[in-house]
Phi, psi and omega in degrees: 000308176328292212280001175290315186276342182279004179256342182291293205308090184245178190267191205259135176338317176288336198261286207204121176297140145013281182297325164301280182325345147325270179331288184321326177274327151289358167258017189291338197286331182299336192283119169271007174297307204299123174277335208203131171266098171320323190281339176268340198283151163181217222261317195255015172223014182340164190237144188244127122307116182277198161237159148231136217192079183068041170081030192200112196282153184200169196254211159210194172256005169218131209261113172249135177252122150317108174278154142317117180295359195236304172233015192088342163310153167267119196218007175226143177231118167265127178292081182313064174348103197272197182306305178326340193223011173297356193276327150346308184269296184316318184255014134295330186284303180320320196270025184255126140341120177312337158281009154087157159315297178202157190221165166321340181239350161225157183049039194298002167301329162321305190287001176280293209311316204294310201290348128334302174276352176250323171325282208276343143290345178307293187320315205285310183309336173285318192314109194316326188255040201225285202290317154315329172259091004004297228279299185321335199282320203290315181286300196321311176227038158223071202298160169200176174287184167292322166311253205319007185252320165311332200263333191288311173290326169332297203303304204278349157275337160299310183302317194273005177285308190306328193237040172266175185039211188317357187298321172308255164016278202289333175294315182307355193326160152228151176251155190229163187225094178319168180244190182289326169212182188287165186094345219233070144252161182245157196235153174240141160220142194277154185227177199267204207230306218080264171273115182240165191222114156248153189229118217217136173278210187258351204260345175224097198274357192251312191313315206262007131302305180272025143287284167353288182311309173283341205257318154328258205341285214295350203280315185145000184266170172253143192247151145266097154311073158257134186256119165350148188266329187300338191209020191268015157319321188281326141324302146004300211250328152315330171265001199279302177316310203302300166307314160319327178280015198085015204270093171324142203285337163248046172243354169247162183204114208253081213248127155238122178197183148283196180229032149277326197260341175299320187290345162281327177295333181271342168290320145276339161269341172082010190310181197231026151169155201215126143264132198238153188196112224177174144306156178249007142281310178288350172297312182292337141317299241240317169313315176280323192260017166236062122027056126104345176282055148239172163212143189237125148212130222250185181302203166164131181268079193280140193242134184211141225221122177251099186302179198274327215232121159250157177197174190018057187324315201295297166338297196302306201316322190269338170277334157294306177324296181313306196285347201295286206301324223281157154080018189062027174087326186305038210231133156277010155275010201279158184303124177238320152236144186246107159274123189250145155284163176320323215260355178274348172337309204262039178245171169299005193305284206307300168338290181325290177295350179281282184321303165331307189289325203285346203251047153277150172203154179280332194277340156260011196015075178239003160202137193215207161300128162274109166258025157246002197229108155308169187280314187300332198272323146337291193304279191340298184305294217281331167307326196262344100350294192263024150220040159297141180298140180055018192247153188208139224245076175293350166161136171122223176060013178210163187289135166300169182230165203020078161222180215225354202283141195305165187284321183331316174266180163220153201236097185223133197296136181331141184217146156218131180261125210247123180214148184290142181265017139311325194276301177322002200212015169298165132318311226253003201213329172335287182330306197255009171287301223263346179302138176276148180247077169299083181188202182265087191212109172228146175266143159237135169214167233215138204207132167292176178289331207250030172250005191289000155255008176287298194330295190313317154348295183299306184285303148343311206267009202257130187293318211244137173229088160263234194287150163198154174220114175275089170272122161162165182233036147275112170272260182023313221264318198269339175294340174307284215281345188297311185298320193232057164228193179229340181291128195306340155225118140236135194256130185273102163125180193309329167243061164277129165220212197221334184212165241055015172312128200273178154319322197274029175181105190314151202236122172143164189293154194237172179174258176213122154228069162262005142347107165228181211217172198220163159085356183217163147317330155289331192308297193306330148330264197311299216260308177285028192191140174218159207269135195261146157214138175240147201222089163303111167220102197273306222091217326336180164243138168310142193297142160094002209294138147244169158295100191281145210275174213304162178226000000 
Protein backbone atom coordinates (compact mmCIF):
# COMPACT_ATOMS: atom_id res chain seq x y z
CA UNK A 1 0.00 0.00 0.00
CA UNK A 2 2.81 2.50 1.09
CA UNK A 3 4.84 1.84 -1.92
CA UNK A 4 1.65 2.66 -4.12
CA UNK A 5 0.76 5.60 -2.37
CA UNK A 6 4.00 7.35 -2.74
CA UNK A 7 3.78 7.22 -6.60
CA UNK A 8 -0.07 8.24 -6.28
CA UNK A 9 0.27 11.57 -4.08
CA UNK A 10 1.42 14.05 -5.96
CA UNK A 11 1.43 17.86 -5.50
CA UNK A 12 -1.03 20.28 -7.18
CA UNK A 13 0.28 21.80 -10.69
CA UNK A 14 1.04 25.02 -9.09
CA UNK A 15 3.45 23.81 -6.40
CA UNK A 16 5.63 20.68 -7.96
CA UNK A 17 5.73 18.28 -10.44
CA UNK A 18 6.07 14.41 -9.75
CA UNK A 19 9.76 14.52 -11.01
CA UNK A 20 10.56 17.45 -8.62
CA UNK A 21 9.44 15.19 -5.97
CA UNK A 22 11.66 12.63 -7.03
CA UNK A 23 14.51 14.70 -7.36
CA UNK A 24 13.69 16.65 -4.01
CA UNK A 25 13.67 12.96 -1.99
CA UNK A 26 16.96 12.10 -2.43
CA UNK A 27 18.44 15.60 -1.14
CA UNK A 28 16.05 15.17 1.99
CA UNK A 29 19.59 14.08 4.18
CA UNK A 30 20.36 18.17 3.16
CA UNK A 31 17.51 19.71 5.32
CA UNK A 32 20.14 19.76 8.30
CA UNK A 33 17.15 20.35 10.62
CA UNK A 34 15.83 16.98 9.92
CA UNK A 35 15.96 13.77 12.14
CA UNK A 36 14.05 11.61 9.34
CA UNK A 37 14.27 10.89 5.83
CA UNK A 38 10.61 11.11 5.25
CA UNK A 39 10.14 8.51 2.19
CA UNK A 40 11.84 5.91 4.48
CA UNK A 41 10.05 6.34 7.48
CA UNK A 42 8.35 3.16 8.26
CA UNK A 43 7.97 -0.11 10.29
CA UNK A 44 11.33 -1.11 8.97
CA UNK A 45 13.19 2.93 9.46
CA UNK A 46 11.07 3.75 12.36
CA UNK A 47 11.54 7.40 14.01
CA UNK A 48 12.20 8.66 17.97
CA UNK A 49 10.13 11.70 18.82
CA UNK A 50 11.83 13.67 21.80
CA UNK A 51 10.85 16.09 24.61
CA UNK A 52 12.43 19.12 24.71
CA UNK A 53 12.97 20.47 28.03
CA UNK A 54 15.10 24.08 29.51
CA UNK A 55 17.02 23.74 26.11
CA UNK A 56 17.86 20.46 25.94
CA UNK A 57 16.25 17.31 23.75
CA UNK A 58 15.60 14.24 25.51
CA UNK A 59 14.52 11.03 25.54
CA UNK A 60 12.58 9.21 28.38
CA UNK A 61 11.93 5.83 30.32
CA UNK A 62 8.96 4.99 28.72
CA UNK A 63 8.63 4.81 24.83
CA UNK A 64 4.95 4.85 23.04
CA UNK A 65 4.76 3.31 19.58
CA UNK A 66 2.67 4.76 16.88
CA UNK A 67 1.23 2.41 14.40
CA UNK A 68 0.78 3.48 10.69
CA UNK A 69 -2.43 4.86 9.68
CA UNK A 70 -2.29 3.08 6.80
CA UNK A 71 -1.23 -0.36 7.29
CA UNK A 72 -0.47 -0.82 10.89
CA UNK A 73 3.16 -0.93 11.34
CA UNK A 74 5.08 0.59 14.09
CA UNK A 75 6.84 3.24 12.44
CA UNK A 76 7.00 5.90 15.31
CA UNK A 77 8.68 5.55 19.02
CA UNK A 78 7.27 8.62 20.93
CA UNK A 79 9.68 9.26 24.06
CA UNK A 80 6.33 9.81 26.60
CA UNK A 81 6.49 11.79 30.05
CA UNK A 82 5.17 9.62 32.82
CA UNK A 83 3.67 11.30 36.13
CA UNK A 84 7.20 10.97 37.47
CA UNK A 85 9.14 12.96 35.29
CA UNK A 86 6.93 16.32 34.75
CA UNK A 87 9.31 18.02 37.35
CA UNK A 88 11.77 19.33 34.50
CA UNK A 89 8.84 21.44 33.00
CA UNK A 90 7.31 22.57 36.12
CA UNK A 91 10.46 24.28 37.02
CA UNK A 92 10.85 25.24 33.34
CA UNK A 93 7.59 27.07 33.62
CA UNK A 94 8.59 28.24 37.01
CA UNK A 95 11.48 30.35 35.94
CA UNK A 96 9.62 32.66 33.62
CA UNK A 97 8.42 35.75 35.11
CA UNK A 98 4.58 36.79 35.07
CA UNK A 99 6.08 39.64 32.83
CA UNK A 100 6.90 37.50 30.42
CA UNK A 101 10.45 36.89 28.36
CA UNK A 102 10.02 40.58 27.31
CA UNK A 103 7.52 43.19 27.29
CA UNK A 104 7.40 47.24 26.00
CA UNK A 105 9.77 47.93 28.87
CA UNK A 106 12.13 44.88 28.78
CA UNK A 107 14.16 43.22 26.25
CA UNK A 108 12.27 45.03 23.56
CA UNK A 109 14.86 43.66 21.17
CA UNK A 110 13.04 40.49 21.39
CA UNK A 111 10.04 41.51 18.75
CA UNK A 112 13.07 42.21 16.28
CA UNK A 113 14.78 39.14 17.07
CA UNK A 114 10.91 36.89 16.70
CA UNK A 115 10.23 39.04 13.29
CA UNK A 116 13.56 37.87 12.14
CA UNK A 117 13.16 34.15 13.05
CA UNK A 118 9.75 33.97 11.09
CA UNK A 119 11.54 35.54 7.83
CA UNK A 120 13.97 33.29 7.72
CA UNK A 121 11.60 30.23 8.79
CA UNK A 122 9.23 31.83 6.17
CA UNK A 123 12.43 31.44 3.23
CA UNK A 124 13.00 28.16 4.22
CA UNK A 125 9.28 26.80 4.25
CA UNK A 126 9.07 28.20 0.72
CA UNK A 127 11.67 26.12 -0.29
CA UNK A 128 10.39 23.33 -2.80
CA UNK A 129 12.53 20.19 -0.61
CA UNK A 130 11.37 21.96 2.82
CA UNK A 131 8.02 22.39 1.96
CA UNK A 132 7.91 18.72 0.53
CA UNK A 133 9.10 16.90 3.57
CA UNK A 134 6.34 19.13 5.57
CA UNK A 135 3.55 18.04 3.43
CA UNK A 136 4.80 14.42 3.01
CA UNK A 137 5.61 14.04 6.92
CA UNK A 138 1.89 15.36 7.52
CA UNK A 139 0.49 12.68 4.68
CA UNK A 140 2.60 9.88 6.82
CA UNK A 141 0.59 10.55 10.00
CA UNK A 142 -2.31 12.23 9.19
CA UNK A 143 -2.96 10.98 5.40
CA UNK A 144 -4.53 13.50 3.71
CA UNK A 145 -4.00 14.26 -0.12
CA UNK A 146 -1.11 16.33 -0.93
CA UNK A 147 -3.23 19.41 -1.87
CA UNK A 148 -4.55 19.66 1.54
CA UNK A 149 -1.57 18.92 3.17
CA UNK A 150 0.69 21.37 0.72
CA UNK A 151 -2.07 24.03 1.83
CA UNK A 152 -1.43 23.31 5.40
CA UNK A 153 2.32 24.18 4.82
CA UNK A 154 1.24 26.92 2.69
CA UNK A 155 -0.85 28.39 5.30
CA UNK A 156 1.70 28.19 7.85
CA UNK A 157 4.56 29.86 5.57
CA UNK A 158 2.43 32.72 4.75
CA UNK A 159 1.63 33.36 8.45
CA UNK A 160 5.06 33.62 9.58
CA UNK A 161 5.71 35.59 5.97
CA UNK A 162 2.80 37.79 7.58
CA UNK A 163 5.01 38.44 10.90
CA UNK A 164 8.59 38.95 9.50
CA UNK A 165 10.66 42.20 10.02
CA UNK A 166 8.67 44.70 11.91
CA UNK A 167 5.26 42.89 12.30
CA UNK A 168 6.32 41.57 15.37
CA UNK A 169 6.30 44.56 16.96
CA UNK A 170 3.45 46.62 15.80
CA UNK A 171 1.40 43.64 17.84
CA UNK A 172 2.74 45.51 21.15
CA UNK A 173 1.27 49.02 19.58
CA UNK A 174 0.10 50.86 22.48
CA UNK A 175 -1.99 53.63 22.67
CA UNK A 176 -2.15 56.95 25.05
CA UNK A 177 -5.50 59.00 26.08
CA UNK A 178 -4.30 62.68 27.42
CA UNK A 179 -5.10 63.32 30.89
CA UNK A 180 -6.88 65.76 33.43
CA UNK A 181 -3.71 67.87 33.81
CA UNK A 182 -0.49 68.67 32.37
CA UNK A 183 1.95 66.04 32.87
CA UNK A 184 -0.78 63.52 33.37
CA UNK A 185 -1.37 60.11 30.54
CA UNK A 186 -2.50 56.89 30.48
CA UNK A 187 -0.99 54.21 27.90
CA UNK A 188 -2.44 51.11 27.26
CA UNK A 189 -0.38 48.39 26.52
CA UNK A 190 -0.85 44.88 25.70
CA UNK A 191 1.35 42.58 27.82
CA UNK A 192 2.30 38.67 28.00
CA UNK A 193 0.56 36.19 30.45
CA UNK A 194 4.19 34.65 30.96
CA UNK A 195 3.94 30.72 31.57
CA UNK A 196 1.74 29.54 29.39
CA UNK A 197 0.45 25.61 28.16
CA UNK A 198 -0.50 24.82 24.47
CA UNK A 199 -2.46 21.70 23.90
CA UNK A 200 -2.85 20.97 19.78
CA UNK A 201 -4.94 17.85 18.02
CA UNK A 202 -3.90 15.80 15.11
CA UNK A 203 -5.48 16.84 12.33
CA UNK A 204 -3.49 19.97 11.34
CA UNK A 205 -0.13 18.93 13.09
CA UNK A 206 1.93 21.78 11.74
CA UNK A 207 -0.57 24.74 10.95
CA UNK A 208 -2.16 24.88 14.51
CA UNK A 209 0.60 24.62 16.25
CA UNK A 210 3.17 26.97 15.12
CA UNK A 211 0.40 29.56 14.79
CA UNK A 212 -0.31 29.09 18.09
CA UNK A 213 3.37 28.56 19.16
CA UNK A 214 4.48 32.00 17.61
CA UNK A 215 1.65 33.94 18.58
CA UNK A 216 3.00 32.93 22.69
CA UNK A 217 6.38 33.74 21.61
CA UNK A 218 5.73 36.82 19.83
CA UNK A 219 3.46 38.46 22.35
CA UNK A 220 6.34 37.55 24.98
CA UNK A 221 5.58 34.57 26.82
CA UNK A 222 7.09 31.23 27.43
CA UNK A 223 5.12 28.08 26.31
CA UNK A 224 4.88 24.30 27.09
CA UNK A 225 3.84 22.56 23.60
CA UNK A 226 2.02 19.26 23.42
CA UNK A 227 0.94 18.07 20.53
CA UNK A 228 -1.40 15.03 19.92
CA UNK A 229 1.51 11.95 20.55
CA UNK A 230 0.20 10.35 16.75
CA UNK A 231 1.52 13.37 14.55
CA UNK A 232 3.91 15.50 17.25
CA UNK A 233 6.87 13.87 14.75
CA UNK A 234 5.99 17.13 13.08
CA UNK A 235 6.38 19.66 15.78
CA UNK A 236 9.61 17.50 16.27
CA UNK A 237 11.12 18.64 13.65
CA UNK A 238 9.70 21.97 13.16
CA UNK A 239 11.00 23.30 16.41
CA UNK A 240 14.46 21.60 15.18
CA UNK A 241 13.85 24.44 11.94
CA UNK A 242 12.97 26.78 14.12
CA UNK A 243 16.12 26.92 16.25
CA UNK A 244 18.08 27.05 13.03
CA UNK A 245 16.14 30.33 12.55
CA UNK A 246 17.45 31.45 15.45
CA UNK A 247 14.61 30.33 18.14
CA UNK A 248 16.81 30.41 21.48
CA UNK A 249 16.88 26.83 22.51
CA UNK A 250 15.04 27.52 26.15
CA UNK A 251 12.12 29.56 24.95
CA UNK A 252 9.85 26.70 23.94
CA UNK A 253 9.72 23.69 26.19
CA UNK A 254 8.43 20.71 24.00
CA UNK A 255 6.32 18.19 26.19
CA UNK A 256 5.15 14.27 24.97
CA UNK A 257 2.60 12.69 27.16
CA UNK A 258 -0.76 11.37 27.48
CA UNK A 259 -3.19 13.76 28.80
CA UNK A 260 -3.57 12.31 32.34
CA UNK A 261 0.34 13.40 33.00
CA UNK A 262 -0.45 16.65 30.85
CA UNK A 263 -3.41 17.48 33.02
CA UNK A 264 -0.85 17.21 36.33
CA UNK A 265 1.82 19.06 34.99
CA UNK A 266 -0.75 21.99 34.41
CA UNK A 267 -2.00 21.50 37.65
CA UNK A 268 1.69 22.18 39.14
CA UNK A 269 2.97 24.56 37.17
CA UNK A 270 0.06 26.71 37.07
CA UNK A 271 0.17 28.61 33.91
CA UNK A 272 -1.43 31.77 33.90
CA UNK A 273 -3.23 30.93 30.46
CA UNK A 274 -3.60 27.38 28.34
CA UNK A 275 -4.62 27.53 25.09
CA UNK A 276 -6.67 24.04 24.26
CA UNK A 277 -7.83 23.37 20.74
CA UNK A 278 -9.52 20.34 20.90
CA UNK A 279 -12.99 18.04 22.27
CA UNK A 280 -15.20 19.80 23.80
CA UNK A 281 -15.44 17.56 26.68
CA UNK A 282 -12.05 17.55 27.49
CA UNK A 283 -12.18 21.37 26.98
CA UNK A 284 -14.94 21.74 30.02
CA UNK A 285 -12.53 19.76 32.07
CA UNK A 286 -9.84 21.55 31.61
CA UNK A 287 -11.91 24.94 32.23
CA UNK A 288 -13.09 24.19 35.70
CA UNK A 289 -9.58 22.90 36.98
CA UNK A 290 -7.70 26.17 35.35
CA UNK A 291 -10.40 28.01 37.05
CA UNK A 292 -11.36 29.59 33.96
CA UNK A 293 -7.32 31.20 32.49
CA UNK A 294 -7.98 29.28 29.33
CA UNK A 295 -8.96 30.02 25.61
CA UNK A 296 -10.66 27.33 23.58
CA UNK A 297 -11.55 26.34 20.33
CA UNK A 298 -13.47 23.08 20.78
CA UNK A 299 -15.23 21.29 18.55
CA UNK A 300 -18.17 22.25 16.20
CA UNK A 301 -20.95 20.98 14.50
CA UNK A 302 -20.75 23.08 11.67
CA UNK A 303 -23.84 24.35 9.16
CA UNK A 304 -24.06 25.28 5.92
CA UNK A 305 -27.62 27.04 4.74
CA UNK A 306 -28.41 26.70 0.79
CA UNK A 307 -30.43 30.11 0.18
CA UNK A 308 -33.64 30.54 -1.94
CA UNK A 309 -31.90 31.40 -5.21
CA UNK A 310 -30.33 28.50 -7.01
CA UNK A 311 -27.24 28.80 -9.44
CA UNK A 312 -24.03 27.42 -10.27
CA UNK A 313 -25.09 23.65 -9.08
CA UNK A 314 -21.72 22.03 -10.28
CA UNK A 315 -19.66 24.66 -8.18
CA UNK A 316 -21.93 24.35 -4.88
CA UNK A 317 -22.05 20.47 -5.04
CA UNK A 318 -17.96 20.47 -5.12
CA UNK A 319 -17.54 22.83 -2.34
CA UNK A 320 -20.37 20.49 -0.07
CA UNK A 321 -17.77 17.80 -1.45
CA UNK A 322 -14.70 19.48 0.04
CA UNK A 323 -16.20 20.76 3.18
CA UNK A 324 -17.56 17.44 3.85
CA UNK A 325 -15.41 15.14 2.94
CA UNK A 326 -11.90 16.62 2.43
CA UNK A 327 -8.95 15.48 5.01
CA UNK A 328 -11.71 12.58 5.72
CA UNK A 329 -14.14 14.95 7.48
CA UNK A 330 -11.17 15.65 9.70
CA UNK A 331 -11.51 19.30 10.18
CA UNK A 332 -13.12 20.97 12.96
CA UNK A 333 -14.74 23.09 10.22
CA UNK A 334 -16.02 20.60 8.25
CA UNK A 335 -19.86 20.32 6.80
CA UNK A 336 -21.28 18.73 9.48
CA UNK A 337 -25.21 19.64 8.22
CA UNK A 338 -27.06 20.84 4.95
CA UNK A 339 -29.82 22.61 4.94
CA UNK A 340 -31.00 23.02 1.46
CA UNK A 341 -34.09 25.27 0.40
CA UNK A 342 -36.85 23.69 -1.18
CA UNK A 343 -35.96 25.02 -4.69
CA UNK A 344 -32.12 23.13 -4.84
CA UNK A 345 -34.78 19.62 -4.21
CA UNK A 346 -35.09 19.58 -7.92
CA UNK A 347 -31.48 20.30 -9.08
CA UNK A 348 -28.84 17.81 -9.50
CA UNK A 349 -26.89 19.03 -5.96
CA UNK A 350 -27.41 15.23 -4.10
CA UNK A 351 -26.60 13.33 -7.61
CA UNK A 352 -23.83 15.78 -8.02
CA UNK A 353 -22.55 15.19 -4.31
CA UNK A 354 -23.19 11.38 -4.46
CA UNK A 355 -20.62 11.35 -7.56
CA UNK A 356 -18.32 13.56 -6.19
CA UNK A 357 -18.22 11.46 -2.93
CA UNK A 358 -17.87 7.70 -4.80
CA UNK A 359 -14.43 9.39 -6.83
CA UNK A 360 -12.29 9.55 -3.04
CA UNK A 361 -10.08 6.69 -3.41
CA UNK A 362 -7.95 5.52 -0.90
CA UNK A 363 -4.83 5.41 -3.08
CA UNK A 364 -4.75 9.33 -3.16
CA UNK A 365 -5.62 9.66 0.14
CA UNK A 366 -8.44 11.98 -0.91
CA UNK A 367 -10.69 9.56 1.84
CA UNK A 368 -8.46 7.96 4.22
CA UNK A 369 -8.12 6.90 7.94
CA UNK A 370 -10.53 8.53 10.77
CA UNK A 371 -8.05 8.30 13.77
CA UNK A 372 -10.82 9.12 16.37
CA UNK A 373 -13.40 6.83 15.15
CA UNK A 374 -13.75 3.20 14.08
CA UNK A 375 -15.66 2.09 11.21
CA UNK A 376 -17.91 0.02 13.41
CA UNK A 377 -18.63 3.06 15.85
CA UNK A 378 -19.42 5.28 12.76
CA UNK A 379 -21.46 2.46 11.11
CA UNK A 380 -23.26 2.45 14.73
CA UNK A 381 -23.91 6.15 14.95
CA UNK A 382 -25.71 6.14 10.95
CA UNK A 383 -27.88 3.21 12.41
CA UNK A 384 -28.78 4.68 15.13
CA UNK A 385 -29.67 7.82 12.58
CA UNK A 386 -31.37 5.54 10.26
CA UNK A 387 -34.01 4.83 12.63
CA UNK A 388 -35.33 8.08 12.86
CA UNK A 389 -39.07 8.36 11.16
CA UNK A 390 -38.43 9.31 7.55
CA UNK A 391 -34.33 9.35 7.60
CA UNK A 392 -32.79 7.71 4.74
CA UNK A 393 -29.21 6.70 3.95
CA UNK A 394 -28.35 9.04 0.22
CA UNK A 395 -24.96 7.64 -0.43
CA UNK A 396 -21.85 6.41 1.36
CA UNK A 397 -22.70 4.14 4.58
CA UNK A 398 -19.79 1.24 4.11
CA UNK A 399 -16.50 0.25 5.17
CA UNK A 400 -14.01 1.28 2.31
CA UNK A 401 -12.66 -1.88 0.48
CA UNK A 402 -9.39 -3.07 -0.57
CA UNK A 403 -7.50 -1.36 2.36
CA UNK A 404 -4.85 -2.11 4.67
CA UNK A 405 -5.76 0.54 7.51
CA UNK A 406 -5.51 -0.66 10.71
CA UNK A 407 -9.10 -1.63 13.04
CA UNK A 408 -8.31 0.72 15.68
CA UNK A 409 -8.84 3.15 13.34
CA UNK A 410 -11.76 3.95 10.64
CA UNK A 411 -12.49 3.50 7.14
CA UNK A 412 -15.52 4.45 6.14
CA UNK A 413 -16.78 5.51 2.63
CA UNK A 414 -17.70 9.18 2.21
CA UNK A 415 -21.67 9.16 3.74
CA UNK A 416 -24.57 11.73 3.94
CA UNK A 417 -27.70 10.76 5.73
CA UNK A 418 -31.14 12.60 5.08
CA UNK A 419 -33.34 13.26 7.88
CA UNK A 420 -36.70 15.68 8.07
CA UNK A 421 -35.93 18.69 9.72
CA UNK A 422 -39.02 18.24 11.74
CA UNK A 423 -37.61 15.16 13.19
CA UNK A 424 -34.63 17.12 13.54
CA UNK A 425 -35.88 19.18 16.07
CA UNK A 426 -37.38 16.57 18.65
CA UNK A 427 -35.71 16.19 21.97
CA UNK A 428 -35.50 12.95 21.65
CA UNK A 429 -33.83 12.89 18.42
CA UNK A 430 -31.63 16.72 18.58
CA UNK A 431 -28.65 15.12 20.40
CA UNK A 432 -27.82 12.79 18.49
CA UNK A 433 -28.71 14.33 15.18
CA UNK A 434 -26.27 17.38 16.31
CA UNK A 435 -23.39 14.75 17.45
CA UNK A 436 -20.38 15.24 15.92
CA UNK A 437 -18.87 12.58 13.94
CA UNK A 438 -14.96 13.56 13.15
CA UNK A 439 -15.01 11.61 9.96
CA UNK A 440 -16.56 11.55 6.45
CA UNK A 441 -19.87 11.85 8.01
CA UNK A 442 -22.70 14.60 7.11
CA UNK A 443 -26.65 15.24 7.62
CA UNK A 444 -28.56 16.69 5.11
CA UNK A 445 -32.07 18.11 5.12
CA UNK A 446 -34.30 20.24 3.50
CA UNK A 447 -36.55 23.45 4.45
CA UNK A 448 -39.48 25.04 2.79
CA UNK A 449 -39.57 29.19 2.64
CA UNK A 450 -41.95 29.81 5.56
CA UNK A 451 -39.81 26.90 7.61
CA UNK A 452 -36.66 28.95 7.57
CA UNK A 453 -37.02 29.81 11.47
CA UNK A 454 -37.34 26.17 12.42
CA UNK A 455 -33.72 25.96 10.64
CA UNK A 456 -32.63 29.06 13.04
CA UNK A 457 -34.50 27.36 15.64
CA UNK A 458 -31.86 24.30 14.85
CA UNK A 459 -28.82 26.56 14.75
CA UNK A 460 -30.18 28.48 17.88
CA UNK A 461 -30.02 25.03 20.08
CA UNK A 462 -26.28 23.81 18.87
CA UNK A 463 -23.53 24.38 21.72
CA UNK A 464 -20.56 24.88 19.38
CA UNK A 465 -20.01 27.85 16.85
CA UNK A 466 -17.25 27.53 15.00
CA UNK A 467 -17.40 27.71 11.04
CA UNK A 468 -20.68 28.26 9.26
CA UNK A 469 -21.35 29.04 5.58
CA UNK A 470 -24.59 30.93 4.06
CA UNK A 471 -24.93 30.31 0.24
CA UNK A 472 -26.55 32.32 -1.76
CA UNK A 473 -26.30 36.28 -3.05
CA UNK A 474 -29.95 37.09 -1.66
CA UNK A 475 -28.79 39.78 0.67
CA UNK A 476 -32.06 40.02 2.27
CA UNK A 477 -31.87 35.70 2.77
CA UNK A 478 -28.52 36.65 4.22
CA UNK A 479 -28.88 39.61 6.37
CA UNK A 480 -31.87 37.13 7.99
CA UNK A 481 -29.83 34.42 8.86
CA UNK A 482 -26.46 36.23 9.24
CA UNK A 483 -28.49 38.82 12.25
CA UNK A 484 -29.87 35.77 13.79
CA UNK A 485 -26.90 33.24 14.14
CA UNK A 486 -23.40 33.11 15.93
CA UNK A 487 -20.79 31.51 14.30
CA UNK A 488 -17.57 32.88 14.49
CA UNK A 489 -16.33 32.31 10.97
CA UNK A 490 -18.94 32.40 8.56
CA UNK A 491 -18.39 33.07 5.12
CA UNK A 492 -21.60 34.57 3.20
CA UNK A 493 -22.66 34.34 -0.59
CA UNK A 494 -22.46 32.03 -3.46
CA UNK A 495 -18.77 30.53 -2.65
CA UNK A 496 -19.70 30.37 0.89
CA UNK A 497 -17.79 27.16 2.71
CA UNK A 498 -16.89 26.20 6.08
CA UNK A 499 -13.42 25.01 5.76
CA UNK A 500 -10.22 25.74 4.35
CA UNK A 501 -9.68 29.08 6.23
CA UNK A 502 -6.15 31.04 5.40
CA UNK A 503 -3.84 32.84 7.50
CA UNK A 504 -5.55 36.45 6.22
CA UNK A 505 -8.42 36.21 8.28
CA UNK A 506 -10.00 35.11 11.49
CA UNK A 507 -10.56 31.77 12.44
CA UNK A 508 -12.82 30.70 15.99
CA UNK A 509 -15.58 30.33 17.69
CA UNK A 510 -18.25 33.10 18.71
CA UNK A 511 -20.06 33.04 21.75
CA UNK A 512 -17.98 32.17 24.50
CA UNK A 513 -15.87 34.02 26.08
CA UNK A 514 -13.30 31.65 26.47
CA UNK A 515 -12.99 31.98 22.43
CA UNK A 516 -10.03 31.83 20.86
CA UNK A 517 -9.08 32.65 17.59
CA UNK A 518 -5.70 31.47 15.45
CA UNK A 519 -4.04 33.24 12.22
CA UNK A 520 -4.37 37.47 12.51
CA UNK A 521 -3.44 40.20 14.77
CA UNK A 522 -6.29 40.44 16.88
CA UNK A 523 -6.61 36.59 17.10
CA UNK A 524 -2.55 36.82 18.62
CA UNK A 525 -3.88 39.83 20.62
CA UNK A 526 -7.10 38.18 22.31
CA UNK A 527 -5.64 34.99 23.14
CA UNK A 528 -1.45 36.08 24.22
CA UNK A 529 -1.76 38.92 25.54
CA UNK A 530 -4.13 41.40 28.35
CA UNK A 531 -4.29 44.86 28.57
CA UNK A 532 -1.64 46.80 30.77
CA UNK A 533 -2.76 50.55 31.20
CA UNK A 534 0.11 52.86 32.81
CA UNK A 535 -1.42 56.30 33.73
CA UNK A 536 1.88 58.81 33.56
CA UNK A 537 1.63 61.62 36.10
CA UNK A 538 4.85 63.88 36.44
CA UNK A 539 3.24 66.84 37.16
CA UNK A 540 4.06 70.06 37.78
CA UNK A 541 2.01 70.69 40.62
CA UNK A 542 0.05 73.87 41.03
CA UNK A 543 1.42 77.12 42.27
CA UNK A 544 0.61 77.76 45.18
CA UNK A 545 -0.82 73.59 46.22
CA UNK A 546 -2.08 73.07 49.93
CA UNK A 547 -2.88 70.49 51.65
CA UNK A 548 -6.51 69.86 51.01
CA UNK A 549 -8.42 68.55 54.09
CA UNK A 550 -9.10 64.97 54.60
CA UNK A 551 -12.56 63.31 51.88
Amino acid sequence: MMQKLRFCTKAPKTALNWSSLVNIARYVHSLHFATTEVEELSGSHPVEVHNLVQGKWSGTSNWNTIVDPLNGESFIKVAEVDENEIQPFVESLSMCPKHGLHNPFKAPERYLMFGDISAKAAHMLSQPEVSNFFTRLIQRVAPKSYQQAFAEVQVTQKFLENFSGDQVRFLAKSFAVPGNQLGQQSHGFCWPYGPVAIITPFNFPLEIPVLQLMGALYMGNKPVLKVDSKVSIVMDQMIRLLHVCGLPMDDVDFINSDGKVMNKLLMEAHPRMTLFTGSSRVAEKLAVDLQGRIKLEDAGFDWKILGPDVQEVDYVAWVSDQDAYACSGQKCSAQSILFMHENWCSSSLIPKMKELAERRKVEDLTIGPVLTFTTDAMLEHMNKLLQIQGSKLLFGGEELESHTIPKIYGALKPTAVYIPLHEILKDNNYDLVTREIFGPFQIITDYRQDQLPMVLEALEKMDAHLTAAVVSNDILFLQDVIGKSVNGTTYAGLRARTTGAPQNHWFGPAGDPRGAGIGTPEAIKLVWSCHREIIYDFGPLPKHWEMPPSS
